[in-house]
Structure formats: C-alpha cells, structure tokens
N, C-alpha and C positions, 0 to 999 in steps of 0.2 A: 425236634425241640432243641434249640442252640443249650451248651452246656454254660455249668455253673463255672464258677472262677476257680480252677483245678485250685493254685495256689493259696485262695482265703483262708482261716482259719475260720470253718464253717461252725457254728453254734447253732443252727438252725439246719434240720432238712428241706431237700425240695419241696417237701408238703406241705412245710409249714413256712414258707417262704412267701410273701405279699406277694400281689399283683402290681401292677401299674401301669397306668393309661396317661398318652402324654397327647394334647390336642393344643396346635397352636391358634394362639388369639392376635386377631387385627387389634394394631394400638393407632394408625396416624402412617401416614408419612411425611418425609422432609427430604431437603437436599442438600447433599454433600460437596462437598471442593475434592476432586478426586487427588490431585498433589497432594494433601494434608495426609493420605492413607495409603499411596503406593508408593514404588518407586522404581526404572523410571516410570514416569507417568507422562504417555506418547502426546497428552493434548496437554497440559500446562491450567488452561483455563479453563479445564472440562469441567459438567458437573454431572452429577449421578443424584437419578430421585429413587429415593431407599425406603423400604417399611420399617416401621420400628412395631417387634414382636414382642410376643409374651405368652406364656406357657400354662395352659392349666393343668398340672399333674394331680393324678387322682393315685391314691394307694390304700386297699382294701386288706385288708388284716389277715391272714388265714385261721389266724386262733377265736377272735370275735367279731371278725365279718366286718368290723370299723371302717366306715370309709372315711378319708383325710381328702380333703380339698385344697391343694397350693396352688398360688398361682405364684408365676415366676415374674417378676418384673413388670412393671403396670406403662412404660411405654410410655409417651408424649401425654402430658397434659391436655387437659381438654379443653379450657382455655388457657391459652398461651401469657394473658394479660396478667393472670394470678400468679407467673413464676416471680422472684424475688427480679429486683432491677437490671441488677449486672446480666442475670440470664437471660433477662428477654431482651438487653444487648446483644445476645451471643444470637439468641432465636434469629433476630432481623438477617442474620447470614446466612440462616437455613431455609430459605426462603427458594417457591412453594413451599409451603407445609399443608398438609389438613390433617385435622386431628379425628374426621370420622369416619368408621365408627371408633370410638377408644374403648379401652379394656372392658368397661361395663356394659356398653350396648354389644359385643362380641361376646359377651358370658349369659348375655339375655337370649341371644340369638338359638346359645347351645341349652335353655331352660334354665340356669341358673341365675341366681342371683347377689350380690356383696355378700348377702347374709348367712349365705353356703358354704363359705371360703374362712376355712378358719386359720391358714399362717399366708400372708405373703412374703414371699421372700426372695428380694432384692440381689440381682447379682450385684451392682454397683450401683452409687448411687450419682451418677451424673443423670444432666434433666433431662435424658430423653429414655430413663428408664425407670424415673420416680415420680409417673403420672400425677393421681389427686390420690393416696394415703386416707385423706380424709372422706372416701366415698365409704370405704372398708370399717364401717365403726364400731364393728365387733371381732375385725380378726387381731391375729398378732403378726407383727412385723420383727425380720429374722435381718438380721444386716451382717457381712463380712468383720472378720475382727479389724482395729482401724478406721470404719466407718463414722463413729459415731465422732470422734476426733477431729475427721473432716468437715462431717453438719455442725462442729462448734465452732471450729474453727481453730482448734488446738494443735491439729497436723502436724508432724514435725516434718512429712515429704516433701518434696520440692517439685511444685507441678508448676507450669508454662501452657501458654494456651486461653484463648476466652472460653474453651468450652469447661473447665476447671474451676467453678465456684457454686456453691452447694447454700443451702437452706437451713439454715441453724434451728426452725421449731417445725421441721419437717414429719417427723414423727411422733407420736404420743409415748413418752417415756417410759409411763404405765403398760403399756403394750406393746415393747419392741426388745428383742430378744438381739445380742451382740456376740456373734459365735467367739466361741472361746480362741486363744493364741494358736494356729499350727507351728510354731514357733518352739514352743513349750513340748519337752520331753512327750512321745506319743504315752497313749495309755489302749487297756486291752477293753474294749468293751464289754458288757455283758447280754445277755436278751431282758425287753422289756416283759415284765409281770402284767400279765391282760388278762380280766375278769369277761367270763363271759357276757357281761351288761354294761362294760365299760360304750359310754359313748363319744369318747375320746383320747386318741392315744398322746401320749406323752415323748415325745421324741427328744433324742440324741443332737444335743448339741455344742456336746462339750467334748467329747472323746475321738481325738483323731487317730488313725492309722494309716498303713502304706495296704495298695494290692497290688503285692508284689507279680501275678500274672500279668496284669497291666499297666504296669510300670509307672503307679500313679504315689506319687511320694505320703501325699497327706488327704485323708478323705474322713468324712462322717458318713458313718452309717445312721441315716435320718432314724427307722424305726428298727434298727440291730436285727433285719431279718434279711440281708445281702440284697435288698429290692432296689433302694434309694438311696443316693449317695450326694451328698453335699461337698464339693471337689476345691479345694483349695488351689486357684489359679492366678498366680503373683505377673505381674508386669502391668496391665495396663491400669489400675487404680490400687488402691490397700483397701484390701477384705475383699477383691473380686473373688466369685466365687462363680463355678460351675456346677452344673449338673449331670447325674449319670444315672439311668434308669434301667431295671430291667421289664421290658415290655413283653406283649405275648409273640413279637418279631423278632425280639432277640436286643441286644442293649444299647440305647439311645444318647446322646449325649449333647446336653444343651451347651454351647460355645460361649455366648453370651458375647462381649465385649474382645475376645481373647484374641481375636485372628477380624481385619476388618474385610477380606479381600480373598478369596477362592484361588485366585491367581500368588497372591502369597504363602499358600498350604502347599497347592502344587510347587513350589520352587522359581515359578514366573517370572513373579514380583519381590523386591526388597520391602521393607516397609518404610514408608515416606515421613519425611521431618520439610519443618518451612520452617522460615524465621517468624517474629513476631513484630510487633511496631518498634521495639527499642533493638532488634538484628538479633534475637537472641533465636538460638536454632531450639526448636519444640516439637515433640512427639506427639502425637496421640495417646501413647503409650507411656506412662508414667518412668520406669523403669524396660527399658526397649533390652534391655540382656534378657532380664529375668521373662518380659514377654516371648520373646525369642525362645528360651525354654519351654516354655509351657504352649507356644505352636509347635513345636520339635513333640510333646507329648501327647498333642490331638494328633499330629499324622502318626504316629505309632499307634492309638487307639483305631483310627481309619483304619490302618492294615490290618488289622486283627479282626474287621470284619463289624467294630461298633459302627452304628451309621450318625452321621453329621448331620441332624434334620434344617436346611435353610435357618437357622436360628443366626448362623453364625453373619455378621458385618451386616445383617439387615436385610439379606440377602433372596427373601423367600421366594418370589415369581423370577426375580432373575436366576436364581442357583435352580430353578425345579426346571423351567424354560430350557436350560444350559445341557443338562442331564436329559431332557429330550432331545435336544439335539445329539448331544453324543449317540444315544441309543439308535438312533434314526441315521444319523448319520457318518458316528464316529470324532470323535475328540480329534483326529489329525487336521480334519477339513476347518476347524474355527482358526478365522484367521480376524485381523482388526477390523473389514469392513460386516462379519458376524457380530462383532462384538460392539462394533459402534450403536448396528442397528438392532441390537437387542438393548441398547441404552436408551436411545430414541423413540423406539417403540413397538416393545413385547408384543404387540396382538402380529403388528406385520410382522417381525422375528417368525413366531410361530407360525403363521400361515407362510410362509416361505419355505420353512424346515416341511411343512406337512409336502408342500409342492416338489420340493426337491427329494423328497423321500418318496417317491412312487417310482421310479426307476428302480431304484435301490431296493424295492420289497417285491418289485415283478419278480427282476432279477432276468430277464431274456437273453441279456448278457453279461459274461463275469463279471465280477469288481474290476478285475485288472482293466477288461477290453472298456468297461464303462469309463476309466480312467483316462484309458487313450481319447477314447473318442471324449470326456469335457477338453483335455488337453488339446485335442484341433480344433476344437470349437476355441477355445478360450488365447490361443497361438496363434491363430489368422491373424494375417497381417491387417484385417481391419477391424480387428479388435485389441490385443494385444495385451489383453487383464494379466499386471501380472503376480498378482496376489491368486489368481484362480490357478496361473503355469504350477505355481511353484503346490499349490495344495493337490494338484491333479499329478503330479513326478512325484511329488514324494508316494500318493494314495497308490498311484500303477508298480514304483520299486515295490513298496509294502508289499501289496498283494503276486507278486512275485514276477514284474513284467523284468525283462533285462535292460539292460541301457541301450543297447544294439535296438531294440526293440521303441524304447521312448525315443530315440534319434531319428528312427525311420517315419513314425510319424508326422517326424518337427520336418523332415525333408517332404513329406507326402503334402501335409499343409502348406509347404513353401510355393505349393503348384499354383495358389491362389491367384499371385497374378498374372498369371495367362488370358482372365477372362477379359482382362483390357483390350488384345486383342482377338477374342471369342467375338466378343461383341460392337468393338472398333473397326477391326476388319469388315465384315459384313455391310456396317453401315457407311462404312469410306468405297467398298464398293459400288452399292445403289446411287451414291452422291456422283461418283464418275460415271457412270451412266446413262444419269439424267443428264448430264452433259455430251452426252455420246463417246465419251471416253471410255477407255477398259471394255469396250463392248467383245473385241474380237479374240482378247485372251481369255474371257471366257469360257469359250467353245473351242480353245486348244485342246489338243490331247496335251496328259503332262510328259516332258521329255525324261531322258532316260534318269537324272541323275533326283529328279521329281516320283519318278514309278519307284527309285528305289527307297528313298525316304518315305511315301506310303507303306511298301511291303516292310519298310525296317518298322513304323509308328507300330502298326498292326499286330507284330510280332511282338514285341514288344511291352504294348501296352494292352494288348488283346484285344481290341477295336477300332473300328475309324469310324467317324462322323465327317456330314457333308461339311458341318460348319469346319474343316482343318484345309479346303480345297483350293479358298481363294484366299486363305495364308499361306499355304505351300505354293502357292501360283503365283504371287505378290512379293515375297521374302524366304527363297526357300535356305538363305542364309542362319537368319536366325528361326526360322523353323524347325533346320538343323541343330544347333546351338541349341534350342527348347526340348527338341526330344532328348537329347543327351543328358540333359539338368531330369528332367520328369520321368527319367526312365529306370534312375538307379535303383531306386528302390522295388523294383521288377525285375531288375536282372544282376544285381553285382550274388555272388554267391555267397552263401550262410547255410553250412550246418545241410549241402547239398542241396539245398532248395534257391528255387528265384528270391532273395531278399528274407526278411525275416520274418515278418507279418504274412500271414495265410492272406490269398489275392481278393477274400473275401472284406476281408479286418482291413483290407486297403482300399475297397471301393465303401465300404462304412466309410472310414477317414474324410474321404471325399466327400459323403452325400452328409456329412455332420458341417465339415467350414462352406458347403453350397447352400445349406437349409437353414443357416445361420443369419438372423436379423439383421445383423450389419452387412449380409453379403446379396442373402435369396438371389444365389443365378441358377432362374429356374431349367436353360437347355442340361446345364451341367447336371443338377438334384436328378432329371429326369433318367438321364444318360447313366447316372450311377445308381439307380437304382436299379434298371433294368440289369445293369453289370453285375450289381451284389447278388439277386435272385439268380443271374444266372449262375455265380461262384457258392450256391446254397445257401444263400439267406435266406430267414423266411423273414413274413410280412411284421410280426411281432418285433423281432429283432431292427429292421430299417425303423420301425415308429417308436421305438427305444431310443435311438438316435437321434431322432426328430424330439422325443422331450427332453433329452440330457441338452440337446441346441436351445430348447427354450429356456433354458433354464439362466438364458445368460442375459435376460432382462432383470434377471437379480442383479446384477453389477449395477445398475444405476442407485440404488439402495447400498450395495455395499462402496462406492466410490462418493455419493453425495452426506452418507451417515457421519463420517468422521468427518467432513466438511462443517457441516451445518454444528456437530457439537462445537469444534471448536472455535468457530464464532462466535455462535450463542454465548459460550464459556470465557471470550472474551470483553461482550458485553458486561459481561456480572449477571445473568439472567440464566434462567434454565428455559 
C-alpha cells in the first residue's frame, strides 16, 4: 500500500481517508501545428492528430459512504458550429477534428449519465476543453481563480495567439463556483462535518496550502481528507489548474494543459513559440517562466513515483503506445523514424514494436550479441541505416560489449563485398568457356605460391570453399590482398585469443549481412551456417539472427514516415 504524504499535517487517519477512482473519457480529436508546442521541431510543417481527454473522478466518503462524481474538463464541443465566431476561426486550423464520441456518449458508455455528475471542473477554459457546459444542467461548474475575467473579457493578462479567445455566457452564473486567490495568504483547513445521511458533500474550495513532501506550493484539499487535491498550476492560462488524486495504485495526477509534449518533461524538447500575422512572437503558454516552473514541479512529482496518466498534451494512445515500446524495447532504441511512424500510424507503430519485440523476449542470444548482429545487419554496405548503426552501438556499449569488440564487427561486415566476386567469378568463368576459353587452367594443379594462399585462407579462416578455386586461379593477386583485409579479425591478437569475438559470434555476423533482404547470398548464408553449428551454435540461436535480419523491412516505415509527414505538413493538410 503506497504511503501517506509523511509531511502533511494529517487531520484525518488512513481510515478515514476517501477513496478515489480516476477513469479517462474520450472527448474528439483534432490536430495540432507541431512548431507551435516544441522546440526544435525537426519537420517545421509537421502536424500531430491529438485526443482531447477528460477525467471522471469519483471520491467516496469513508465517514458516509458519499459518493461525488467530477468530471475534469468536457473536451471538444460537439458541434463545432456552436463555438462563438472567432473560435471556430481558430477550429478551421485544427483541422481533422471529430468530436465522436464527446464527453457524454463516453459517460454513457461507462453507465452514467449528465445527471450523475454533480461538479464539473474545468482546468482552463480554452475551447478544446469547455465542450457543451450546457448538457450538464444540474451540476455546478468549478473554474481556476481568473477564469471568470477571461469569459468576460476583463482580463488584465496579455495573451497572443488565435487559440486565446473565450465565451462570455459560457457558464450559468447561478452554478459555477470560482476557486478562491492562491495568491492570498494560505490558510489551515479543517475537516468537513459529515452526517451520516448526508447525500452530498460540500467541498473545499477556498482554502489553499503547500505539501511540502511534494514540493507542491498551493493545493485544495477538495474534501479535507488528503484524497483530492485541486493544484494550483500558473503558466499556461490564469486559474489553470491541476489535479492530484490518491487512488487504490497509489497517486495520480491530472497535467491537463501544463506540459504539451513528453519530450519536453523528459528534457528533449524546449517549448515552442511562432510568430503571429502582425511578427509578434507567441506561446502556447500564457506566461512561458511560470509554465516552465510548474513542468520543473510535474518531473519532481514523476520521480517520486506519482504516475502522469496520458492526460498530459493530449497525449493518450501516443504516450501509452510510447511506454510499450520502451517496455518491449527499451527508451534507447526510439529514434525519429519511431517517432514519425508512431505519428503517422499507431496500429503499424504497435504491430512493429510487437514484431521487433520477439527476439528480445526469446532472448537465444544476449542483448549485447543481439546488438552486434542488428548492427551488421543494419552496417552492410547495402543497406547502410544510419539511424539503426547508431541505436544498435550505443544498445551493444550499454549492455556492456567493448569498442574493440563493436569495431570487429564493423570490419567482419566490411567482408560484404567480396561476393561480387563469389558470384562474378564463377559466372565470368562459364562465359569463357562457352567460348573455349580458360578451359585448360581449369584442370591445373594450383602452383606453389596458389597451394600456399589455400593452406594460409584455411588456417586462417577455418575453411575453404570450391567457390575461392577459380579466384585463386584467375587473380591470386588480389585474392591475396582479400585474405589479408578478411582475416584480421581471426587472427590479429586480443586478450590471447584470435580477435575478439568468439569464431562463433563471427560466423553469426556473417550469416545476419548474408540473410539480409538487401543482400540474401544464399552460397555464403549456407557456408556460415554450417561454420556457426560447427563453432557451437544451436539451431535457436542462427534463427534469432534470421529475425533480428528481418527486422530491417522496418526501415522502409522508419525512412518513408518522416518523409511523407513532412510533406503532408507542408501542404497544410494532415
């Protein structure tokens, strides 16, 4: 059972502490101008198509069993025609949008209904998170202090931007609650006074404090029993506000508007500014310090082990998507053409992650060696991915290979083209032939300086093939010249042994850039397999190799994904 907030000044026990169940709701999606929210931002004219979420939090009373119904932010309108003028200005740029299902067919889905829900409550109220107010015509609406200034138009802030103009009879006045100053001197709360027949609790919305465990400056305690926390989080509008829940997992925390970009928590991304139609430069973020603060406050709540549920930047299928990847694969290996085609399109993302992850859960061979061998696959000279080199060196140092060791493979792959003349040779022979040509050096013996270049290949490389007979008979010039290049890594010394790589982990090497789609030479694949079985491979292990090789028809996806976005993205289109 995760513990209580050592530092709170507790007024309530753990017994008598609420429950709270947090379940996210489908509101719409739309799409974003990726400049407008990072920065840099590698496509310019990228866009991104986003969910816009919303939260039903439930919290059950422990003293009379009360259960409270919020819902967090109601998401994209349902029709889009109803927003006031200027915003459905702003709409036409968010374009794809669908608005189904929106917050109300997503509360139906879970059994409920409008008339369940007795507070909504608004982290800000720009339009893609002040759906229709008007379906809700019995609850009460909770708005950031500030808020209501904006819907009149009083505002004394200084905002930029067409997504910054708000609804002046937006809410029923009669029914909308304006959380008090965090501004104003804190005060100490008390507990609320609960009958046991009460059928509705009466919550806190005046009384701010710090938790100082969590380093969270100004917070409401919704019902004063340390469950629900109403979180005062300044930069991107006045009166944003955040959530922080304790659930039966331990504590949850709604981000809302605060952070638009996963890549800007982790430290990635800066956060992005454009100009506007008169060159005035414009944030997202109303006040970009104060937002900057209050990301600086979600990654210290992250480390501590609160969890970020996708609420944050819109983020849901792509942030859960992302998190299976890592699990599966590890956060080292995402690189832009991952992240393209998890923009383009999440179902192929996921079925790629599931494909690439069966190597990886066999496990036949280590991380490390799985690293070598995508690294020869992905370093053949006819393929040359080098977004796959650089994630397969850094994934083989990680898991502890040496350099001596990643270099031997980079020389073992360099053997690649040889099979120009594997398979040149041979066929430039038959052609002389059929002319009657070359027929009688055939059926030479080879002379002395030819017997010793076999006995040296064999030694050496620890076999011969017929196919090296009529290159060593035709050119034993650079035949010579070619064992010397192909050999080093067999015989220069390391640490007392031939080279650095076991002769096994070297004929893998081989049979991964031979088995390889842009190569399949099948004399070679055959020749090295027999060679690994004979240096102790088993059968598991070469067809390990054989899927980390397949694996490299992903590159057409990861090289065509960032392409096609940003095209698309320079049409104006998604």
């Amino acid at each position: 059972m995760p513990k209580l907030l050592s530092n709170l000044p507790t007024h309530v026990s753990s017994m008598a502490r609420g429950t709270v169940q947090v379940h996210a709701l489908s509101a719409g999606h739309f799409s974003l101008p990726e400049e407008h929210f990072i920065d840099p931002c590698p496509f310019p004219a990228s866009r991104k198509r986003v969910p816009s979420l919303c939260f039903l939090v439930q919290h059950k009373s422990p003293l009379s069993s009360v259960r409270t119904n919020i819902v967090f932010d109601l998401g994209v309108r349902r029709d889009p025609s109803l927003y006031s003028a200027s915003i459905r200005q702003h709409v036409a740029t968010r374009q794809p949008m669908s608005t189904d299902p929106d917050v109300v067919k997503s509360l139906q889905k879970g059994g409920l209904s409008v008339n369940d829900i007795h507070f909504v409550v608004f982290s800000h109220v720009h339009w893609d998170h002040i759906g229709c107010p008007s379906d809700f015509s019995s609850s009460e609406f909770v708005v950031g202090h500030g808020s209501i200034a904006l819907l009149s138009g009083t505002s004394s802030a200084s905002l930029r931007g067409s997504h910054s103009f708000f609804e002046a009879n937006l809410l029923p006045s009669s029914r909308t609650i304006e959380l008090s100053d965090p501004s104003i001197a804190l005060e100490t709360s008390t507990a609320i006074s609960v009958t046991p027949n009460s059928k509705k609790l009466t919550p806190n919305w005046t009384k701010w404090r710090p938790i100082p465990s969590f380093n969270i400056p100004k917070t409401l305690d919704v019902f004063n029993d340390e469950s629900l926390y109403l979180v005062d989080a300044p930069g991107h509008l006045p009166g944003h506000t955040n959530i922080l829940a304790w659930t039966e997992k331990g504590w949850v925390y709604l981000a809302a508007d605060s952070c638009h970009d996963r890549r800007i928590l982790r430290r990635e991304k800066q956060i992005g500014e454009w100009k506007d139609e008169r060159g005035r430069s414009c944030c997202i973020h109303h006040d970009r310090a104060k937002a900057e603060e209050t990301i600086e406050m979600i990654r210290e709540l992250e480390a501590k082990g609160v969890e970020l549920p996708p609420s944050m930047s819109h983020q849901t299928q792509e942030q859960a998507a992302r998190n299976r990847f890592n699990a599966l694969l590890g956060p080292a290996a995402f690189h832009e053409g991952w992240s393209s085609l998890l923009n383009l399109s999440p179902s192929f993302f996921n079925a790629s992650v599931s494909l690439a992850s069966v190597p990886k859960k066999k496990s036949h061979l280590s991380s490390k060696n799985q690293a070598l061998i995508g690294l020869a696959v992905d370093s053949a000279a006819t393929h040359l991915f080098i977004p796959g080199i650089k994630s397969h060196v850094a994934a083989a140092l990680r898991e502890g290979a040496s350099v001596a060791e990643v270099a031997e493979v980079i020389e073992l792959s360099s053997t690649l083209g040889i099979h120009a003349c594997n398979v040149g040779v041979p066929l430039l022979v038959e052609v002389l032939k059929e002319g009657g040509l070359y027929v009688d050096e055939t059926t030479k013996d080879f002379n002395h300086r030819q017997e010793r270049l076999k006995e040296d290949f064999t030694k050496k490389r620890g076999y011969w093939h017929t196919f090296w007979e009529d290159f060593l008979r035709l050119d034993p010039e650079f035949f010579e010249a070619y064992l010397e290049f192909s050999s080093l890594p067999w015989i220069k010394e390391a640490d007392g042994k031939k080279g650095v790589l076991e002769p096994k982990m070297k004929e893998l090497v081989y049979c991964a850039f031979d088995s390889a789609s842009t190569h399949l030479y099948k004399p070679g694949l055959k020749l090295h397999m027999k060679n690994a079985l004979g240096y102790g491979a088993t059968p598991q292990e070469i067809l390990e190799v054989l899927e980390i090789a397949t694996l490299l028809s992903l590159h057409s996806a990861h090289v065509a994904a960032p392409i096609i976005l940003e095209l698309n993205g320079q049409k104006g289109t998604v």
